[in-house]
N, C-alpha and C positions, 0 to 999 in steps of 0.2 A: 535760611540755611541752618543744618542742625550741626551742634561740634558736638564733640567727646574728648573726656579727660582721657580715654583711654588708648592708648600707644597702639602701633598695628600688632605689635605683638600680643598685648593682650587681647584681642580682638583675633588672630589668630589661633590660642588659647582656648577661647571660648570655643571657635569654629568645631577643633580640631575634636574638643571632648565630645562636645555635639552628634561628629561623627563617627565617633569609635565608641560610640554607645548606642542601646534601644537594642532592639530585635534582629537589625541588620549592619554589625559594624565594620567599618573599612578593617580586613583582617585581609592577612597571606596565608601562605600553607608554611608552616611553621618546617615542614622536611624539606622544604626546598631552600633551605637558609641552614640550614644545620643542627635544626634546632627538634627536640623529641617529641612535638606536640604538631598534633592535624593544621589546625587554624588557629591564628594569632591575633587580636589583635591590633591593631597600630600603638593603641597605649599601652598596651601590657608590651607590645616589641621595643619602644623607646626605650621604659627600664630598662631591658635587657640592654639594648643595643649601648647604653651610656655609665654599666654598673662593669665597675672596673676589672672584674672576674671575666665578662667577656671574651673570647680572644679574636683576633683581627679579620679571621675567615669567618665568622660569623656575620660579624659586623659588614665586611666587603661584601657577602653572597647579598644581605639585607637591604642595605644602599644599593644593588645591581638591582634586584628587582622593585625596590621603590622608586627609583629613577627610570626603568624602564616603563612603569606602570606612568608615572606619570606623564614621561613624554606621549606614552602612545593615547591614554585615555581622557588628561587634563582633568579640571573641574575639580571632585573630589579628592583625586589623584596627587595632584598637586597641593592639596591643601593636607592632606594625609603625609607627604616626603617634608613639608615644615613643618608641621607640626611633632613629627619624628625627632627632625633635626633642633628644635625649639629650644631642648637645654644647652646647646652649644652655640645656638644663634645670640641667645639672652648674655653667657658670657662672653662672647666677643662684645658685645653692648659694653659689658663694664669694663670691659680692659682699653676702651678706647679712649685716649687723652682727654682729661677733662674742657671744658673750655669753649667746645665746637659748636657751629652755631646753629641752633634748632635742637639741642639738647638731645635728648634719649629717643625718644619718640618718631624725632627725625634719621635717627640713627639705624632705628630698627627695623624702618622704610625701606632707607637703601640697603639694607640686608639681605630683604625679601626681593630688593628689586635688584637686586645683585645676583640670587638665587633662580628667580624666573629667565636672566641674562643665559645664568651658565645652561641651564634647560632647553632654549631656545638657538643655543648654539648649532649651529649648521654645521653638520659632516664632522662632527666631536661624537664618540662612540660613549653609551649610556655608562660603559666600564668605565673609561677615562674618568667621565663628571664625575661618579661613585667614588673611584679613590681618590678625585681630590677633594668631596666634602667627608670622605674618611680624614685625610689627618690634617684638615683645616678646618671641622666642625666637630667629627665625632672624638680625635684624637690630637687635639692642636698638641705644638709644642708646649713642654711645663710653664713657660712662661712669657710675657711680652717681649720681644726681642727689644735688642738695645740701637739706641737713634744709630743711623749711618754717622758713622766718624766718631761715635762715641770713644772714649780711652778706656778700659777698666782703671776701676781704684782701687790704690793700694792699702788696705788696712792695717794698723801695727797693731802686730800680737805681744801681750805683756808677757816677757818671756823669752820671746822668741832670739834667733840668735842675730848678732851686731855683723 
């Protein structure tokens, strides 16, 4: 049996350069997204789709048709919608409590196996999945939400009034 040091992610990585390069690469029509360019793409769309200038109808038109591409075609399809979504999959990886067990690697797993779940959903419309890896991969909250039943804490400010 052969193992690797390397994570699904990165193996996903590789995949995904692989195919958004050479002579024929998984690319869109860049007008049907918003965007002023014929064909796109998947890697040159990532940048876009994750560089904060963006605005959110770009982003939603992009996620519609790579979600749609991938439910109906699969294969490349589907390895083109993660590898898309890659820089936002890799930071949920790091925002997830230290500790867990199977480390990073196994984390990144159930990510993508998380990802293939929400695609395979029956009678869930391609829009739907679209906005919700809009603002749970491409625009998560600013930051890790706080435990259920946490308290906020109060800080003293030097100064401040008694």
């Amino acid at each position: 049996m052969c193992h690797s040091d390397r994570s699904p992610l990165d193996t996903l990585e590789t995949t995904f350069r692989l195919l958004t390069a050479g002579p024929q690469p998984l690319s869109l029509d860049g007008r049907s997204v918003g965007l002023a360019v014929r064909s796109i793409r998947l890697w040159d769309l990532r940048a876009i789709l994750f560089h904060p200038a963006t605005g959110v109808a770009v982003q939603r038109a992009a996620l519609v048709a790579l979600v749609g591409r991938a439910r109906r075609c699969r294969g490349a399809w589907m390895v083109g919608l993660a590898g898309v979504l890659l820089p936002g999959l890799r930071q949920q990886v790091v925002c997830l409590p230290e500790g867990r067990p199977g480390g990073t690697a196994c984390l990144g797993g159930m990510l993508l196996a998380g990802l293939l779940e929400r695609l395979d959903a029956a009678g869930v419309p391609s829009e739907r999945i679209a906005e919700s890896l809009l603002w749970t991969v491409v625009r998560p909250p600013a930051g890790p939400a706080p435990p259920v039943g946490a308290r906020p804490r109060l800080a003293a400010v030097p100064g401040g009034s008694r």
